[in-house]
N, C-alpha and C positions, 0 to 999 in steps of 0.2 A: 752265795757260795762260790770258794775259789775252786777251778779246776785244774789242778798240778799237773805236768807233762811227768810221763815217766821214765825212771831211768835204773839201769842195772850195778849201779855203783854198787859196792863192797861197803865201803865205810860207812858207819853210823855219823850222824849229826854229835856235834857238839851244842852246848849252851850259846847260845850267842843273844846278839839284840836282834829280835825281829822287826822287818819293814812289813808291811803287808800293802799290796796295791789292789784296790776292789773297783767293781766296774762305778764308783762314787766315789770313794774315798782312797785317803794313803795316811795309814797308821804306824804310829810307832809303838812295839810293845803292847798292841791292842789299844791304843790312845789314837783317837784321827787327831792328824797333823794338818790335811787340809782336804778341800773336796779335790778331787782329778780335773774338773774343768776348771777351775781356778789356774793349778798348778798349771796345767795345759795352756791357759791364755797366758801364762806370762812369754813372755820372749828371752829371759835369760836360759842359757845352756841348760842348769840345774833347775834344783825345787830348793828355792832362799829355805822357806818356811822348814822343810826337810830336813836341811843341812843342818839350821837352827836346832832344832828338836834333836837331831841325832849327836851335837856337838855338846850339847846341854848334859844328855845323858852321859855320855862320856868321861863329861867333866864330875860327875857327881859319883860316875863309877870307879875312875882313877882315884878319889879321895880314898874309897875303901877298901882296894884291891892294889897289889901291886902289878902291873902288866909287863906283859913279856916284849922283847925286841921286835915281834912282830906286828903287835898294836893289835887295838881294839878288832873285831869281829861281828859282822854283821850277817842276818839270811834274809833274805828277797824271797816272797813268800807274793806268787801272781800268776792270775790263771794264764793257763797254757796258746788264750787266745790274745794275750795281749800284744798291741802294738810292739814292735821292738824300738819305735820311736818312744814311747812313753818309759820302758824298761831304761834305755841309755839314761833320759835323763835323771831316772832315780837312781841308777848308779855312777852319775856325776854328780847326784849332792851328798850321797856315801862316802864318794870319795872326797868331797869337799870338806866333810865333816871327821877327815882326817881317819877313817874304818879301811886301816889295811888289807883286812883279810875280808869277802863278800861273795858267801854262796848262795845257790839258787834251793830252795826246797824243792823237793819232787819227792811223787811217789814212788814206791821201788816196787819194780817193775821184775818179774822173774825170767830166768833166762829160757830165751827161745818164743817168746810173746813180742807180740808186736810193741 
């Protein structure tokens, strides 16, 4: 189970591609893309494998959809304990993979709660 940080934002979620980062895995759209300790041994900035997956989809989403000037859309979907060293690098293969826009899920949180 993911455990989401919370937060007081106003605005609803849109549709987007989800990543999801689990204390084992890193999925695309509920598909694992790769284990976490994999992605973690390699030594380049990003996740190749990630960017691959996300880049893929992309391409298959543009075929169907016409996208706007701000480009594809992604949400980072990882518990609240995660490394923020692990978090950069999945949002360097986001952004590798050309997903202009990339938010965080969280739960929403009511005002005046911790």
């Amino acid at each position: 189970d993911i455990e989401l940080p919370a937060s007081v934002a106003e605005q609803h979620p849109r549709e987007t591609v989800v990543v999801t980062v689990t204390a084992q895995d890193i999925l695309v759209q509920g598909r694992r893309v790769i284990g976490l300790d994999e992605a973690l041994a390699s030594t380049e900035a990003g996740i190749p494998a990630l960017t691959a997956a996300l880049a893929a989809l992309d391409e298959r989403r543009m075929r169907r959809v016409e996208e706007d000037a701000a480009g594809s859309e992604a949400t980072i979907l990882a518990d609240k304990t995660l490394p923020y060293s692990v978090l950069r690098r999945v949002m360097f293969a986001t952004a590798e993979a050309r997903y202009g826009q990339v938010s965080f899920a969280v739960l929403q949180r009511g005002a005046g709660s911790e």
